[in-house]
C-alpha positions in Angstrom: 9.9 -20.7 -19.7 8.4 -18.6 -17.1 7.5 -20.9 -13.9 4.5 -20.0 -12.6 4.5 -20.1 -8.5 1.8 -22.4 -6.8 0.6 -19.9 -4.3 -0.9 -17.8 -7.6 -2.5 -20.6 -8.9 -4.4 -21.4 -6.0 -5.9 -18.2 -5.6 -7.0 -17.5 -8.8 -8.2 -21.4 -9.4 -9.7 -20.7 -5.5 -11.1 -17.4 -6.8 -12.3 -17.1 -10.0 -11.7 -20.9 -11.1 -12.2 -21.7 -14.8 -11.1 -18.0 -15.6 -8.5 -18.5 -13.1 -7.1 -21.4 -14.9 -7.2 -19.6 -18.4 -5.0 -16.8 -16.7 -2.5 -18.8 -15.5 -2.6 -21.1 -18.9 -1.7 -18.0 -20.5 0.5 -16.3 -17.8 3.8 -18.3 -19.6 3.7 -17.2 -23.0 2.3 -13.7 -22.3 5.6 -13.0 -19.7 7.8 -14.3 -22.3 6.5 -12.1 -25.0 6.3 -8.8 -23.3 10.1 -9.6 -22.0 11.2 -9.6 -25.7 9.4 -7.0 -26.9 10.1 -4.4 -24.2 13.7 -5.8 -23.9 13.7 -7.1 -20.2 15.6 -9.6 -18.7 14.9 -11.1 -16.0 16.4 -10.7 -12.3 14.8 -12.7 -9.6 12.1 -15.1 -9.1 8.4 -14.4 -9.5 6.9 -12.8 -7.0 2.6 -12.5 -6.4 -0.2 -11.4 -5.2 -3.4 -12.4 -5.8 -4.0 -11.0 -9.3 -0.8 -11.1 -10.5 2.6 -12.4 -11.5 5.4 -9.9 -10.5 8.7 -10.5 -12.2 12.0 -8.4 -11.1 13.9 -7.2 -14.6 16.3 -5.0 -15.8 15.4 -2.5 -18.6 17.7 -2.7 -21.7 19.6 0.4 -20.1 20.2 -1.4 -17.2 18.0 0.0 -14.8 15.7 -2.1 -12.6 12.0 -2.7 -12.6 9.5 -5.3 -12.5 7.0 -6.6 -15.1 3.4 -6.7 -14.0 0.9 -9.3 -15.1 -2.3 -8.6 -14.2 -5.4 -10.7 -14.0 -7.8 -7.2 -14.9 -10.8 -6.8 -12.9 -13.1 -4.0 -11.8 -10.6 -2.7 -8.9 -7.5 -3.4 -11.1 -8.8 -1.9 -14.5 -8.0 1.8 -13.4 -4.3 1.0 -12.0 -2.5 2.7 -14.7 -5.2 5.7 -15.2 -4.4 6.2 -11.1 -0.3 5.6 -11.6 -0.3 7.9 -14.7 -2.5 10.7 -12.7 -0.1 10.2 -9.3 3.0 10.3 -11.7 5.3 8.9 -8.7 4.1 11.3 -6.1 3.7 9.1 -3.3 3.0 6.1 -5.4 5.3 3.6 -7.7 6.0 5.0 -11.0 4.5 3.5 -14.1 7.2 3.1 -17.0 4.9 1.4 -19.5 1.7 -0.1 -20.0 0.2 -2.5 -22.7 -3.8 -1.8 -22.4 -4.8 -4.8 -24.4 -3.7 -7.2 -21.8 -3.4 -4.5 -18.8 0.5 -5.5 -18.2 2.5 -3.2 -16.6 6.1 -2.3 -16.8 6.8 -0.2 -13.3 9.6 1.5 -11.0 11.3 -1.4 -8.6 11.0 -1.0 -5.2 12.9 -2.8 -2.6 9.9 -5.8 -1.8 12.2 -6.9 0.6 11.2 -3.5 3.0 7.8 -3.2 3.5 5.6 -0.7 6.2 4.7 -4.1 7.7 8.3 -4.5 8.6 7.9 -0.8 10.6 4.3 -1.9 11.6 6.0 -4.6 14.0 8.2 -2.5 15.4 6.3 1.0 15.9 2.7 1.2 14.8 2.2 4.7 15.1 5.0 5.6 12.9 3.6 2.6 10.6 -0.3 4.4 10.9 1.3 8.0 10.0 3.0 7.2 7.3 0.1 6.0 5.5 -1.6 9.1 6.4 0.9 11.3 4.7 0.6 8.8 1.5 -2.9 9.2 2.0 -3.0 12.8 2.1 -0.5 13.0 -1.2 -2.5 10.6 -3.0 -5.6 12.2 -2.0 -4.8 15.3 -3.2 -5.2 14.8 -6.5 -8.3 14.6 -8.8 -9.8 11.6 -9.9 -9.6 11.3 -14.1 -13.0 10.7 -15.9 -13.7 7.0 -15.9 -13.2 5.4 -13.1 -15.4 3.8 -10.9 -17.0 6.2 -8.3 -18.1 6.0 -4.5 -21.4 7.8 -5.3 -22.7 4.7 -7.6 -21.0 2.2 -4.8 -22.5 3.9 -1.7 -26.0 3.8 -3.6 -25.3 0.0 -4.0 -24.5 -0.9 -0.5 -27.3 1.2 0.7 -29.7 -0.2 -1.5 -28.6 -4.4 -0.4 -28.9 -3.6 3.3 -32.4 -4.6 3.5 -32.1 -8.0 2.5 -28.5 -8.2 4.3 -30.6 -7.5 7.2 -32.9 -10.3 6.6 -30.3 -12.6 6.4 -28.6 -11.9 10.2 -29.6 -14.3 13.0 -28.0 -11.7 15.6 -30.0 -8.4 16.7 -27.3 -6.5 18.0 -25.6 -7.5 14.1 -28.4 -6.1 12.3 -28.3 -2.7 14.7 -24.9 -2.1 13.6 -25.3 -2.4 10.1 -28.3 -0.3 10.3 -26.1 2.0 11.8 -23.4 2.0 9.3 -26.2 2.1 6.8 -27.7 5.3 8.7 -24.1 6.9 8.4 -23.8 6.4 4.8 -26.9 7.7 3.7 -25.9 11.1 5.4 -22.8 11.5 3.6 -23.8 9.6 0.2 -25.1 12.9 -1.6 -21.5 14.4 -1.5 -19.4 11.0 -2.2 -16.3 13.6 -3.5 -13.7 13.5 -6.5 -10.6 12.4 -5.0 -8.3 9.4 -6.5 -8.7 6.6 -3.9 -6.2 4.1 -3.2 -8.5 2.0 -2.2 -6.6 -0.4 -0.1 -3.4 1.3 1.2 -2.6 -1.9 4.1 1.2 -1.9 5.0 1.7 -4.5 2.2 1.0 -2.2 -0.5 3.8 -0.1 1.1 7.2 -0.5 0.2 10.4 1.6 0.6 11.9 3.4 -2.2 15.1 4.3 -3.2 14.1 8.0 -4.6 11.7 8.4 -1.6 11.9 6.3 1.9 8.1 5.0 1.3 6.0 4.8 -2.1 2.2 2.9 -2.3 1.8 0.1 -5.0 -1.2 -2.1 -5.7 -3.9 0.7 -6.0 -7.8 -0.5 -6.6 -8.4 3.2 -7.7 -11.5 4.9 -7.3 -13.1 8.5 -7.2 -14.3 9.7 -3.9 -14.1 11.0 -0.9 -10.4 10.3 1.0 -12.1 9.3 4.1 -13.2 5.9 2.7 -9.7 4.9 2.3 -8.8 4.8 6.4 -10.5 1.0 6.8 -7.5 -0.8 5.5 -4.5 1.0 7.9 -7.3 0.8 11.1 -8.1 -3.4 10.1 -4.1 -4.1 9.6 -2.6 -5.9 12.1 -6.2 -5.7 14.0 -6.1 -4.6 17.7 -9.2 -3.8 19.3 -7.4 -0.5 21.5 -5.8 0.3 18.5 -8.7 1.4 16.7 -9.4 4.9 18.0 -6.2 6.3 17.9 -5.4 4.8 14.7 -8.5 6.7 13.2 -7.5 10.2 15.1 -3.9 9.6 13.7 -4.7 9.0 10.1 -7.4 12.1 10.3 -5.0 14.4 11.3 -2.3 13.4 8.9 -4.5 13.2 5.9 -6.3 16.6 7.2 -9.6 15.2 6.5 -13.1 16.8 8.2 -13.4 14.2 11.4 -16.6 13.7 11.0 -17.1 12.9 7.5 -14.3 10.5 7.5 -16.1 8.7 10.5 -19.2 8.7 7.8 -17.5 7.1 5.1 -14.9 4.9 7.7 -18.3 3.1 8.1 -18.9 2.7 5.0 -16.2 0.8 4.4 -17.5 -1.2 7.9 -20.6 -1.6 5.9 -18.9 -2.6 2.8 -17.0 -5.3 4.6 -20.1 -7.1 6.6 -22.2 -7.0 3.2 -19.6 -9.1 1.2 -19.7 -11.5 4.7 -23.4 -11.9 4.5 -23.2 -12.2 0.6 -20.4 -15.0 1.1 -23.5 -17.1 3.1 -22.1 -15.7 6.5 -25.2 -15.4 9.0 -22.8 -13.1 11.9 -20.5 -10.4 11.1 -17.0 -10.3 11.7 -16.0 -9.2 14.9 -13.1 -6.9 14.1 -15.9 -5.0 11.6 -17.9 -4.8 14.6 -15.3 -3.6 16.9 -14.6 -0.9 14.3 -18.4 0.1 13.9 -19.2 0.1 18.0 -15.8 2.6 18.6 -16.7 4.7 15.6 -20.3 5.2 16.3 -19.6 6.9 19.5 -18.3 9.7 18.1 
């Protein structure tokens, strides 16, 4: 029987309760099942995140990976169309994939090196090797279907109003008008990339057929500079911010300007699931982010 570590069941009882319980209820026999049928056997204990149960196996030729079980979601549902389209360039590979239950069989990685690991040690080398993923991962198209940063800059734009409404602090509601005012320019030409989403040095982990490889995408089609947010916000430092944005720019080879655009928009995205969440003040990291960014 599969043992099901405490960490994942408080999230997902903390998150999405009653479904939360019926996920891990299940999580048991569902791990068992697709262990049998795919001919795994197990290798180490569970691992998680927050949607999922990670279990390191060996494949019945004796080669390592690990068996995904995913708690499926809006940002999670396009995983596989994103690992398929990537096809290990810059990104774990996917080996298999059941789509009635979104469990995924992929390439192990070693979870015991992560970027965060490099982060500590030299952030700059940490920043620019997500810029390179970025700018590999970014290359490619985005396949039909997933969700797209056109219909989810119209949606931020359109609750910004009422967000407003809802801040007690004036020089709060002048920086999300701000953000707002810097989304609107760009939102007519949201692009057709495939997103990441939330490349952070925890979705980073070394590899042994290439030194680093992304994992835990939230795909999405769009423009590349709305996936900085997460490598400027990691391991926040307030004089980190500027140079962390020049770096990833230039190593993703993105248009300056338009990835400040849609950098804000991720601000924006940020302080509107804050205010949402019955917070009356934003966040002052999003704000340190908004103020460096909006002078150019």
């Amino acid at each position: 029987m599969v043992e099901i570590p405490d960490g994942l069941v408080e999230v997902q009882v903390g998150f999405n309760g009653d479904a939360g319980r019926e996920f891990i209820a299940a999580l048991p026999a569902r791990a068992e099942r697709f262990l049998e049928e795919w001919e795994l056997l197990r290798t180490g204990p569970a691992m998680h995140g927050v949607t999922a149960l990670v279990l390191p196996v060996e494949q019945a030729d004796g080669s390592p990976a690990v068996l995904k079980l995913v708690s499926v979601d809006e940002e999670s549902a396009g995983e596989p169309v994103a690992l398929r389209a990537w096809d290990g360039r810059g990104s774990v590979r996917l080996l298999r994939h059941d789509a009635g239950t979104g469990t995924l069989l992929l390439e192990r990685l070693d979870e015991g090196r992560g970027l965060a690991e490099l982060a500590r040690r030299d952030a700059r080398a940490a920043v620019a090797v997500v810029g390179e993923l970025l700018a590999r991962l970014g290359a490619v198209p985005a396949p039909a279907g997933l969700r797209g940063l056109g219909d989810m800059a119209a949606g931020m734009l359109a609750q910004v109003p009422q967000a407003l409404g809802r801040l007690v602090d004036e020089h709060d509601r002048r920086l999300l008008k701000d953000c707002a005012a810097a989304v609107a320019e760009v939102a007519g030409e949201p692009g057709d990339r495939l997103l990441h989403w939330d490349l952070h040095y925890d979705n980073v982990l070394a590899g042994a057929r290439e030194p680093w490889l992304a994992i835990d995408p939230k795909p999405l089609a769009g423009d590349p500079g709305f996936d900085l947010m997460p490598a400027i916000i990691n391991n926040f430092r307030a004089g980190d911010v500027r140079w962390r944005f020049d770096l990833l720019t230039e190593a993703a080879g993105l248009d300056r300007e338009r990835a400040r655009a849609w950098t804000l928009g991720r601000v924006l995205q940020n302080c509107l699931w804050d205010v949402e969440d019955g917070e009356e003040r934003l966040d002052d990291d999003q704000l340190t982010v908004a103020e460096v960014l909006l002078k150019g």
